[in-house]
ROFIRO-810685 format. One record per residue (C-alpha): y, z, x; residue in one letter. Coordinates in steps of 0.25 Angstrom, whole numbers, plus 5000, padded with zeros to 4 digits. Layout:
N
+------+------+------+---+
:   yy :   zz :   xx : r :
+------+------+------+---+
:    Y :    Z :    X : A :
...
+------+------+------+---+
END
This chain:
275
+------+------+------+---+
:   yy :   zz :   xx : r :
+------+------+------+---+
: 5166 : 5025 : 4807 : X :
: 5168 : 5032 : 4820 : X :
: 5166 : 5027 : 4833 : X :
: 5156 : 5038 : 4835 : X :
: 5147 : 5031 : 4824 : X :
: 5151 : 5018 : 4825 : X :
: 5136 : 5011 : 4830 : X :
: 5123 : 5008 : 4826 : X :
: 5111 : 5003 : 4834 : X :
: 5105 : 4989 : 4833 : X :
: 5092 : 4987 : 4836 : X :
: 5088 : 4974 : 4840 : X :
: 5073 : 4973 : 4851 : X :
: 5071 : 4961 : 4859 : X :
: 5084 : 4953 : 4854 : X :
: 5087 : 4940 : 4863 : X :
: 5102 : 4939 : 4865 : X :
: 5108 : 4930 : 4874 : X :
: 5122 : 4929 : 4881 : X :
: 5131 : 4940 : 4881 : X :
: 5129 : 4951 : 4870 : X :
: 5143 : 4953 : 4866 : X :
: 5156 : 4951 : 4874 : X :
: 5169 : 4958 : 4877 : X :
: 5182 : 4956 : 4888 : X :
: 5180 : 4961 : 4901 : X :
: 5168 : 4967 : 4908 : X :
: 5158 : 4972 : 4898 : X :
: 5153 : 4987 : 4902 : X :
: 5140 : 4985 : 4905 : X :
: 5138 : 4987 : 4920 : X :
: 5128 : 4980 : 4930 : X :
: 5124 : 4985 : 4944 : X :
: 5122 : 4970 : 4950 : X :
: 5118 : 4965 : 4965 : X :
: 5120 : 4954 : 4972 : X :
: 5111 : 4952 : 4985 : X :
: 5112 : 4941 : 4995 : X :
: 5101 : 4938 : 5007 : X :
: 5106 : 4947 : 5018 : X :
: 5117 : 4954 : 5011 : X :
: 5117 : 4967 : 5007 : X :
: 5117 : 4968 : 4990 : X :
: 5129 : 4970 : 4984 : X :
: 5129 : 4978 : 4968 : X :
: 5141 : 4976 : 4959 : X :
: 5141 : 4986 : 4945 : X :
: 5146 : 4971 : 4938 : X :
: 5150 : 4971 : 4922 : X :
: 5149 : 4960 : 4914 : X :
: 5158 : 4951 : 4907 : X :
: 5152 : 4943 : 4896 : X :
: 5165 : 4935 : 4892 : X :
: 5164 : 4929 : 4908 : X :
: 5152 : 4930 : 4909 : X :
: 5153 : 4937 : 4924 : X :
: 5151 : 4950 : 4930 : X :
: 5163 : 4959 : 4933 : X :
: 5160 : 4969 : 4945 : X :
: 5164 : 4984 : 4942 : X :
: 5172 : 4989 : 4957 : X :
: 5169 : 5000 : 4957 : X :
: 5154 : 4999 : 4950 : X :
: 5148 : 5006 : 4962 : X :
: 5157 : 5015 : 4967 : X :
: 5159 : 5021 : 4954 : X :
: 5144 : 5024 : 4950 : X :
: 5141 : 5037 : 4949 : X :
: 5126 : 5033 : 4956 : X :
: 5121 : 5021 : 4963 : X :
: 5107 : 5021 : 4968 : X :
: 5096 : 5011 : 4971 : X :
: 5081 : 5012 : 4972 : X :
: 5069 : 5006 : 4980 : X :
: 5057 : 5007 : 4983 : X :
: 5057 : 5017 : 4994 : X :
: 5069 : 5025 : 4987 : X :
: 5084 : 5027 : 4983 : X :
: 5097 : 5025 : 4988 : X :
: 5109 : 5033 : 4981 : X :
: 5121 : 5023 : 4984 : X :
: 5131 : 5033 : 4977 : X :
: 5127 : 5044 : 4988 : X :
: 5129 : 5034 : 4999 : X :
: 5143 : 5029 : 4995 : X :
: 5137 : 5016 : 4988 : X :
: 5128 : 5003 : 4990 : X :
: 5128 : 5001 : 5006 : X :
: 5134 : 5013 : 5010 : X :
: 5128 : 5022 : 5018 : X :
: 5119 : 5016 : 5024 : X :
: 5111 : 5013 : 5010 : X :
: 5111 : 4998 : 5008 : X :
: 5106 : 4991 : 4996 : X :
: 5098 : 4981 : 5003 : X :
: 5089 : 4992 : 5010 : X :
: 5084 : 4997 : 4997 : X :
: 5082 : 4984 : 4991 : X :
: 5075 : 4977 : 5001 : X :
: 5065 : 4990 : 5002 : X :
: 5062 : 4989 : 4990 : X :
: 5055 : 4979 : 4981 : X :
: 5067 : 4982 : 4969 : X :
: 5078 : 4990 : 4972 : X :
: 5087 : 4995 : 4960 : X :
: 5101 : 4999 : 4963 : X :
: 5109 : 5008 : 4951 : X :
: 5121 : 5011 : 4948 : X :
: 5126 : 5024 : 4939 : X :
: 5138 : 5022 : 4934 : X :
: 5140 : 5035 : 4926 : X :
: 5147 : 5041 : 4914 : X :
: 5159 : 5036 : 4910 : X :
: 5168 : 5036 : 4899 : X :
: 5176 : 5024 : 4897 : X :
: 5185 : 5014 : 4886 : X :
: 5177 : 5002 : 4883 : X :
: 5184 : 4990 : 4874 : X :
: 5177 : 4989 : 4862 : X :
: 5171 : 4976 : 4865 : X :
: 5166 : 4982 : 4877 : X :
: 5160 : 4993 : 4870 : X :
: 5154 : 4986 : 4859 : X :
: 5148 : 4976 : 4870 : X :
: 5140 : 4988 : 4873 : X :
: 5137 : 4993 : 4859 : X :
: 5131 : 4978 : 4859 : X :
: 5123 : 4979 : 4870 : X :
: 5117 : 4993 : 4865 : X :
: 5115 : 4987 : 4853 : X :
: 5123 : 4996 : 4845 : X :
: 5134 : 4992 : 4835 : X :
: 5148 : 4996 : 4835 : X :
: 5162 : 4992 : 4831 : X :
: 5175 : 4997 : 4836 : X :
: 5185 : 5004 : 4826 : X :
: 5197 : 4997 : 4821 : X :
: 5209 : 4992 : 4833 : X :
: 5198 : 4999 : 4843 : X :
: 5199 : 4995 : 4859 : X :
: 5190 : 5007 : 4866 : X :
: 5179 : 5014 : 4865 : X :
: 5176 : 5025 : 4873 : X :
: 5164 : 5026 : 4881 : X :
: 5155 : 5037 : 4889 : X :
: 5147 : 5025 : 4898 : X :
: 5136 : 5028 : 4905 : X :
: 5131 : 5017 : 4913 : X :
: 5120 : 5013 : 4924 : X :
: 5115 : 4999 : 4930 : X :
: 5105 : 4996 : 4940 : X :
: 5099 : 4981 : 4947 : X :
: 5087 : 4978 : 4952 : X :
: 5087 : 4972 : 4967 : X :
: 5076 : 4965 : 4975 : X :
: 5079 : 4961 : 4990 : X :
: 5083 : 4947 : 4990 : X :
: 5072 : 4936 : 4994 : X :
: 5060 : 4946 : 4992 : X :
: 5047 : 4941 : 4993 : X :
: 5038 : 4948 : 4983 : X :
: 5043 : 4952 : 4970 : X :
: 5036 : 4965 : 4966 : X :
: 5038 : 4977 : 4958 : X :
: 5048 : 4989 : 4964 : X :
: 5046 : 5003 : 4958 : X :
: 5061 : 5006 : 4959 : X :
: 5063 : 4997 : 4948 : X :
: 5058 : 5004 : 4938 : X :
: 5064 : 5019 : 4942 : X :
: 5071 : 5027 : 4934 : X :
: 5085 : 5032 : 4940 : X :
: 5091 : 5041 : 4930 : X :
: 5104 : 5035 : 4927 : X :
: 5111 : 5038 : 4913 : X :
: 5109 : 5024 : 4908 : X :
: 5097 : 5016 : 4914 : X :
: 5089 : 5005 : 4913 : X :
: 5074 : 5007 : 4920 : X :
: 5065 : 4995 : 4921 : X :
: 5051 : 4997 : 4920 : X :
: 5046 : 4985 : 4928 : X :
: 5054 : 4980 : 4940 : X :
: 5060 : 4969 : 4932 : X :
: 5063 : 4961 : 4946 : X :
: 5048 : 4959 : 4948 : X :
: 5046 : 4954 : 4935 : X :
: 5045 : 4939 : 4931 : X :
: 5051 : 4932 : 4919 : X :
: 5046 : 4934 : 4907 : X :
: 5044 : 4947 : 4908 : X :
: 5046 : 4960 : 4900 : X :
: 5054 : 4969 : 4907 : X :
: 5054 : 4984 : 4903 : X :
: 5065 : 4993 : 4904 : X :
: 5068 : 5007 : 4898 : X :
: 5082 : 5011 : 4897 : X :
: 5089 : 5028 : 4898 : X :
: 5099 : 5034 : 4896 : X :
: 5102 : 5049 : 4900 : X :
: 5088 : 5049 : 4906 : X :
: 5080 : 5045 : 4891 : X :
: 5076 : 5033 : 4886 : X :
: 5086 : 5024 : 4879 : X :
: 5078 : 5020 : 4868 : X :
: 5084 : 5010 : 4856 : X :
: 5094 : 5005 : 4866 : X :
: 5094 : 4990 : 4867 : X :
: 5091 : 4985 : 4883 : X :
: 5097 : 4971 : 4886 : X :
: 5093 : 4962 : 4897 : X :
: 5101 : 4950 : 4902 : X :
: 5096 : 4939 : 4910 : X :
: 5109 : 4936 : 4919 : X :
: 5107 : 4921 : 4921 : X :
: 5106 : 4916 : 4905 : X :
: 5113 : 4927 : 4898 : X :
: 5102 : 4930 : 4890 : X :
: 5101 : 4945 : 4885 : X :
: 5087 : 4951 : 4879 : X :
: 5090 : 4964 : 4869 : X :
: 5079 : 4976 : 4869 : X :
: 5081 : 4988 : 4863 : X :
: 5073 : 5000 : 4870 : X :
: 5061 : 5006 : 4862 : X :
: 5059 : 5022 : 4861 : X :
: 5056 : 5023 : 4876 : X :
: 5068 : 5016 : 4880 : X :
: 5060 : 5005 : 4884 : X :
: 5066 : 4990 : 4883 : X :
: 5056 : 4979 : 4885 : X :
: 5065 : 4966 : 4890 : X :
: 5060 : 4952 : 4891 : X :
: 5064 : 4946 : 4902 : X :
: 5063 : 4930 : 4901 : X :
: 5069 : 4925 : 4913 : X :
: 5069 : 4928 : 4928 : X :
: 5083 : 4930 : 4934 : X :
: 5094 : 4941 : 4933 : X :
: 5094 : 4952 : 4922 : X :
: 5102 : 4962 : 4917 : X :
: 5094 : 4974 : 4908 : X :
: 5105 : 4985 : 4901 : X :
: 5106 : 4996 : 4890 : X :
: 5116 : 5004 : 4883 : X :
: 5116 : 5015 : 4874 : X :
: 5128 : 5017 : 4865 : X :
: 5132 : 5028 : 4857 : X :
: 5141 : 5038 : 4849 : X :
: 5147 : 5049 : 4859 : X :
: 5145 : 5063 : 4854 : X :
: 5155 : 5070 : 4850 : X :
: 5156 : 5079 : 4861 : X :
: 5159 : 5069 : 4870 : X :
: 5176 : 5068 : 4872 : X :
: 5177 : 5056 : 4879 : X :
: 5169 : 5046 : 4874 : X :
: 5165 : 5040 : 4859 : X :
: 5152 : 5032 : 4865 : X :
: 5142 : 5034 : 4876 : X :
: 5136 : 5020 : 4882 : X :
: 5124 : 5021 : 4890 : X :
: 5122 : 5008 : 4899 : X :
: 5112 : 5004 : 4909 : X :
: 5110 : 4990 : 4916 : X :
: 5099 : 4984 : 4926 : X :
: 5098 : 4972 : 4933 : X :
: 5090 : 4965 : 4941 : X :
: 5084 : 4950 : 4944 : X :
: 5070 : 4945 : 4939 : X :
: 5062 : 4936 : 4947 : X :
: 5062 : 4921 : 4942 : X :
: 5076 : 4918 : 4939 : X :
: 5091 : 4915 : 4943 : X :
: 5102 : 4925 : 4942 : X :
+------+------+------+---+
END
């Protein structure tokens, strides 16, 4: 059978995994926008990939500087990084728009490309998508068309009242994106966290949405419903990490690549826990 046709989906609502979900050498190709803020020092945001096998987190250099769109939103308004040379150029700090601003989210777009995954790295995400494939005999790549985009959830450090921040729940418009439909960072454990996932602007319905809590390892499976609408459980306080991707078959007028992979990522912290 050809690599064209080589898949089917599995569908699987409200599966509890825990640990990683499949494994493979090197940074896997999911990406994360993280941040890292300290008391009186301006945040700093890493595009971060992880490795399962060392369990660490491996910092793409050039993660910022190469996306074709970063942005952040507050309460009052957006800032478009990209125009301005990149976070903290141009007079447009990070820090002004968070502490302005109940929940600020900060977005990176990091575009269409056409890439070689190793099969492991491939069917790492054809495991996370939920979609079953096998490689063809003595196979090392697979061509991919990727089209990816991650955002986080920031509060200012040390506030006072937790409460609800609009921007949180926006929609931005990238190609592959996760919205919340409650501000997740105002929320307390255990609650049911909402989200509805897109891609190309429509409802990714049927694709499975994962959430991580980053502390224990523990990963909780929901596949969208016909809305594109995941309903998460989240049990614990602390650190998450939610994501999406949506595998499939190029067409056949596409010369360059044999699979499209849509992938979306957000993050952000819940009140009650550790990282």
């Amino acid at each position: 059978m050809g690599p064209r046709s080589q898949f089917n989906v599995c569908v699987g609502r409200g599966a509890l995994l825990v640990g990683a979900l499949a494994g493979c050498a090197g940074a896997q190709p999911v990406a994360f926008l993280r941040v890292e803020q300290g008391v009186g020092a301006e945040p700093r945001f890493d595009v971060v990939r992880r490795d399962e096998g060392a369990g660490a987190e491996i910092v793409v250099a050039d993660g910022l500087e190469s996306a074709v769109w970063v942005y952040g939103l507050g309460d009052w308004g957006s800032h478009n990084y990209s125009a301005a040379g990149g976070l903290g150029e141009g007079g447009l700090l990070a820090s002004e728009l968070i502490e302005s601003s109940r929940v600020a989210v900060f977005g990176v777009d990091l575009g269409e490309q056409v890439v070689d995954l190793e099969v492991g790295e491939f069917g790492l995400l054809c495991g996370r998508a939920g979609v079953e494939w096998e490689p063809a005999a003595r196979q090392a790549r697979v061509r991919v068309r990727r089209i990816e985009g991650s955002k986080v959830l920031v509060r200012a450090v040390g506030q006072a009242e937790v409460v609800s921040g609009p921007s949180a729940t926006t929609k931005r418009g990238e190609r592959a994106e996760i919205r919340p439909l409650f501000d997740p960072t105002a929320l307390l454990a255990p609650s049911v966290f909402p989200v509805r996932v897109y891609f190309d602007g429509d409802s990714a319905q049927g694709c499975d949405v994962l959430a991580t809590h980053v502390a224990t390892g523990a990963v909780q499976r929901v596949t969208a419903d016909d809305m594109g609408i995941a309903n998460l459980e989240l049990h614990e306080g602390g650190a998450w990490r939610v994501e999406y991707h949506r595998v499939r078959a190029a067409g056949d007028e596409d010369q360059e690549a044999l699979w499209v992979v849509y992938s979306a990522t957000l993050s952000f912290e819940m009140v009650g826990g550790v990282r």
